[in-house]
N, C-alpha and C positions, 0 to 999 in steps of 0.2 A: 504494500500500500504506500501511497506515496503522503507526504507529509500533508499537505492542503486538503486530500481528503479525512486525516485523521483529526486536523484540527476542527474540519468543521463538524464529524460524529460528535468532539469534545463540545463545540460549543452549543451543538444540536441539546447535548444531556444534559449543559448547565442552564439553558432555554426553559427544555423541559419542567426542569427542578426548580430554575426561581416559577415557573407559574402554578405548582402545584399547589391545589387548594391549604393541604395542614401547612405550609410552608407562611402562607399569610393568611391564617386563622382569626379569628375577631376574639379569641379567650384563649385559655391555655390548660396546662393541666394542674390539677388538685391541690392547691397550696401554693401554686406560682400564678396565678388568674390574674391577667391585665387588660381585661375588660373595664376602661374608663365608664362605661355605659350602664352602671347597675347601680340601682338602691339597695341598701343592707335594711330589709326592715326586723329582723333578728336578727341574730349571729347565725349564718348557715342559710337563711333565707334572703331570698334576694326576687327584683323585679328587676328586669331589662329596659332599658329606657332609647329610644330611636326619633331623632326630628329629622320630618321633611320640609322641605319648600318645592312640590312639585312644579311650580310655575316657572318657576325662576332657573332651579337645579334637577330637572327632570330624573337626571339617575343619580343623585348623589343622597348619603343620607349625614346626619349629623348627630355628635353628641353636647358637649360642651361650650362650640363655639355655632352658633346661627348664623352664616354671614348676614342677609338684610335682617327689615324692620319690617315692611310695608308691602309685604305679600305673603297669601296665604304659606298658614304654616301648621302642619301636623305631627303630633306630638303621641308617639306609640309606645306601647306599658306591655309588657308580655309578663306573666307570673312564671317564674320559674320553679312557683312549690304551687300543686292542684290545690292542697287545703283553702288558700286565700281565695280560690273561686269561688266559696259561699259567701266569702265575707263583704259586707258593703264596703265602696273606697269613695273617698274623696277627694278631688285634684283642687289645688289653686294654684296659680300664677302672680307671684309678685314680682316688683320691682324694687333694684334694693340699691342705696341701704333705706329706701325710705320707706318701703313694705307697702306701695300701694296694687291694691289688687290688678293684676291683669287682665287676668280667666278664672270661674269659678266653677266647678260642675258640684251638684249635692253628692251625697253619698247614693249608690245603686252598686247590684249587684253585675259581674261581670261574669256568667257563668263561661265563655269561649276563654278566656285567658289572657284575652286581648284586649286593651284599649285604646282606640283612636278619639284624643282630643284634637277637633277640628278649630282654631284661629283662624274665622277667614279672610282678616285683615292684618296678620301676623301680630309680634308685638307694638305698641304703638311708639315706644322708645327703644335707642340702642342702649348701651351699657347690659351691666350685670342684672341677674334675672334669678329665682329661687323657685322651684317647682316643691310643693308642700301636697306629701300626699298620704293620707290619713286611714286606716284601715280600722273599721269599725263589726266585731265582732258581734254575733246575736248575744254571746255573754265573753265578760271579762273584759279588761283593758284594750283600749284604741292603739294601735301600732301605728309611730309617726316616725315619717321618711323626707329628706330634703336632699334637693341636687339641685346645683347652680349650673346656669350657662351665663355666657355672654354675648349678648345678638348685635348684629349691626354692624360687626368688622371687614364684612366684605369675604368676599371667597377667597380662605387660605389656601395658599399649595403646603401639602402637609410634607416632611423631609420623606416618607415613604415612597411618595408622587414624585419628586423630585430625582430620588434613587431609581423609578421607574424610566423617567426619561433620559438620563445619562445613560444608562443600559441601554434602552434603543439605543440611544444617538451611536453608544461608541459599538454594538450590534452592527447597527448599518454602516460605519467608516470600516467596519473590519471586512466585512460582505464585499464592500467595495476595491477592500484593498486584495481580496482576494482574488474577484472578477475581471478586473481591471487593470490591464498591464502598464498601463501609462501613470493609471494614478498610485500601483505597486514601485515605479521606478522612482516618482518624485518621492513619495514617502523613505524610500531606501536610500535615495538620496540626503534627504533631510538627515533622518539618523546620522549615516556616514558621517555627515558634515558635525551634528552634534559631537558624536564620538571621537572626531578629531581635534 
């Protein structure tokens, strides 16, 4: 086999491997969990937490940072323990530090496991933000959970995204440098001239 075809099986399997799903997982395993996106509302108990701005970010989803204000925004609660699906929950949306209401929903029950709070004017200010959500049992004490975002910063390129695109880029300069006898001699050239 000749070198240029083994480089490129190599970089076919290193392709392969960054796109594999467990490679960029959204959680992790058992005591290492970096799921930015979760309420603790016991020790061990947890809800999932996901915002959209369809309008604006059609495939994108969010956790802690909302880039706008001023377009619809959906705000999704997944239980991660079946018990709390009897339980009634309560969402509010403040603004902080000054704690004025945003969004309110009463308490009701969510037998699916899911909740979609629809905003469909987003928040009405940027800054910091406090989602306050309240778990109300038919007996015993109310479970209280909060998570902050911050909206209105604008769409961040997250350093993950950024690691995505330098990988194309330098993917495609390497393709080319393989394809391409002209643009393999200038580059050979370059070097040379570095190394000398």
């Amino acid at each position: 086999m000749n070198r240029a075809l083994i480089l490129k099986k190599i970089f076919l399997g290193l392709l392969g491997l960054f796109f594999s799903a467990s490679l960029w997982a959204h959680g992790g395993a058992a005591g290492t969990d970096t799921d930015q996106c979760k309420f603790e509302l016991e020790p061990g108990h947890w809800l999932h937490y996901t915002a959209y701005q369809p309008k604006a970010f059609p495939a994108e989803d969010f956790c802690g940072n909302i880039p706008n204000t001023d377009t619809l925004t959906q705000l999704v609660f997944d239980y991660q323990d079946v018990r709390y699906r009897s339980m009634a929950v309560e969402f509010e949306v403040t603004k902080e530090p000054e704690g004025t209401r945003v969004f309110f929903q009463e308490a009701k029950k969510h037998k699916s496991g899911t909740v979609v709070l629809t905003l469909p004017n987003g928040v009405p200010e940027a800054g910091k933000h406090l989602i306050h959500i309240t778990l109300v049992p038919d007996q015993g004490e109310r479970l209280d959970a909060h998570m902050g975002f911050v909206a209105g910063k604008g769409q961040q390129v997250s350093s993950s995204s950024m690691l995505l695109y330098a990988f194309f880029a330098f993917a495609g300069l390497y393709v080319l440098y393989l394809s391409n006898a002209g643009f393999k001699r200038t580059i050979d050239g370059l070097v040379a001239k570095i190394k000398s």
